[in-house]
C-alpha positions as CSV (number, residue, x, y, z in Angstrom):
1,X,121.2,210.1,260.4
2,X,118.5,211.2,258.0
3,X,115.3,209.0,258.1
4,X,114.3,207.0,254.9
5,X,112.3,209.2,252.7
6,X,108.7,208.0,252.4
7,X,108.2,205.8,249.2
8,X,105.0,206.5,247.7
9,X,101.6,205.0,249.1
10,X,101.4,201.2,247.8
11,X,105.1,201.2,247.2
12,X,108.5,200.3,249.3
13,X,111.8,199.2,248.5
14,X,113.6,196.0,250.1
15,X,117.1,195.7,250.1
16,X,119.2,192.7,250.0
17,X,122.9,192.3,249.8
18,X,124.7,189.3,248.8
19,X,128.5,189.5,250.0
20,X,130.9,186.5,249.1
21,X,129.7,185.5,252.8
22,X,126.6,185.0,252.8
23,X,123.2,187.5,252.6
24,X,122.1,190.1,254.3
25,X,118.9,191.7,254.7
26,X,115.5,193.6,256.4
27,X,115.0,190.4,258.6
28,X,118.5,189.6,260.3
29,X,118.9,193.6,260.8
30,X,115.4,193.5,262.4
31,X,116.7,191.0,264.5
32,X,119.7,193.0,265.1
33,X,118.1,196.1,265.9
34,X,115.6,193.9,268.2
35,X,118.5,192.6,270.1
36,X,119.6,195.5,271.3
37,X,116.1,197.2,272.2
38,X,115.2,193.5,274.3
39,X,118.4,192.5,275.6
40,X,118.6,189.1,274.9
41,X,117.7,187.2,271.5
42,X,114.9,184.8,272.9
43,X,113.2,188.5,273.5
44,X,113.8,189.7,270.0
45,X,113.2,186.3,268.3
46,X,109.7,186.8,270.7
47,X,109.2,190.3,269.4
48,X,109.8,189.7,265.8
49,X,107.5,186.0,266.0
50,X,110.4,183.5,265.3
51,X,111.6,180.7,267.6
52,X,115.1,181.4,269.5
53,X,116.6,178.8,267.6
54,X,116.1,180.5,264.4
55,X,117.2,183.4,266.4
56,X,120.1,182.0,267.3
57,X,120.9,180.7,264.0
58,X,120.9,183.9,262.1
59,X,123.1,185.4,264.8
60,X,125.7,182.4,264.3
61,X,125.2,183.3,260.3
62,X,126.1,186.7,260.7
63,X,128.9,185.9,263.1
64,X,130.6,183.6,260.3
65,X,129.6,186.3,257.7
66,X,131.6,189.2,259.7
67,X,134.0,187.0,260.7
68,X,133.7,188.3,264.3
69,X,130.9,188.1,266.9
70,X,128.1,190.9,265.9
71,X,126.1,189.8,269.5
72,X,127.8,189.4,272.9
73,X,126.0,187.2,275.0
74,X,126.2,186.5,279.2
75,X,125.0,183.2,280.5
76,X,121.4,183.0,282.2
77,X,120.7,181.6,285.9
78,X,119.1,183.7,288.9
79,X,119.1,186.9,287.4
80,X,118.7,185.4,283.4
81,X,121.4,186.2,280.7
82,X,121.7,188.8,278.1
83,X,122.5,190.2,274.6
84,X,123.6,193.3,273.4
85,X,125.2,194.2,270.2
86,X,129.2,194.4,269.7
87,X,131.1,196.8,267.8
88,X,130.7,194.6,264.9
89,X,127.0,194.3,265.0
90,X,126.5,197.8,265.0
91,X,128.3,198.3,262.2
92,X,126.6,195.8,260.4
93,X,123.6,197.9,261.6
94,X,124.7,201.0,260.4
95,X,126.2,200.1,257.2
96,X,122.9,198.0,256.1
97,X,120.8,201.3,257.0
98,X,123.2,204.1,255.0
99,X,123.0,201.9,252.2
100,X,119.6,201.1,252.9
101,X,118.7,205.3,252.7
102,X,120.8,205.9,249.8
103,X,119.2,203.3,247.8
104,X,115.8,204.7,248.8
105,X,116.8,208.1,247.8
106,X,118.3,207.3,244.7
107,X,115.4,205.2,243.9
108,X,112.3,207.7,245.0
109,X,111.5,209.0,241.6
110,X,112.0,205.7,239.6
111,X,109.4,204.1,242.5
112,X,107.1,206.8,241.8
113,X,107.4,206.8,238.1
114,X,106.7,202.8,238.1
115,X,103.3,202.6,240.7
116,X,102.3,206.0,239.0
117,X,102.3,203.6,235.9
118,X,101.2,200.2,237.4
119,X,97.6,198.7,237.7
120,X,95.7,199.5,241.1
């Protein structure tokens, strides 16, 4: 996939979606996306500052938002548990960032047009 283009210096666009089941945005996919670079979510809650309850809790909201589990999990003990993404989660992944780079691409001009006209 194409990366985002570059908004303009002092500008960026944020993208939220609200679906009948609930929200999704730039903070559960981080969390998504940190998931599967730590394996495990107390490791991505760690990297992205957030305790692994609230971890955990966005995880169970996107699992009742899909309808299916978007993180497979194995249970700790000698050798610790883990997380990696399921087929759901990636999708979620990959449909949030396609939309994500054709908003950005649609809006380039219009977010250069507005800081080119905006105080600072």
């Amino acid at each position: 996939m194409a990366s985002i283009p570059a908004p303009p210096p002092g500008a960026r666009l944020s993208l939220r979606i609200d679906l009948p089941q609930g929200r999704i945005g730039p903070g559960k996919i981080a969390l998504l996306e940190a998931i599967a670079r730590e394996g495990s979510i107390s490791a991505a809650g760690r990297a992205l500052g957030m305790s692994y309850k609230r971890a955990w809790d966005l995880v169970d909201a996107m699992n009742r938002m899909t309808g299916a589990p978007v993180v497979a999990t194995s249970p700790g003990g000698r050798h610790g548990g883990g997380a990696a993404l399921t087929e759901a989660g990636q999708a979620l992944v990959a449909d949030y960032r396609a939309i994500e780079q054709t908003a950005a691409e649609a809006a380039a001009d219009r977010l250069a047009a507005l800081l080119s006209r905006s105080r600072g």
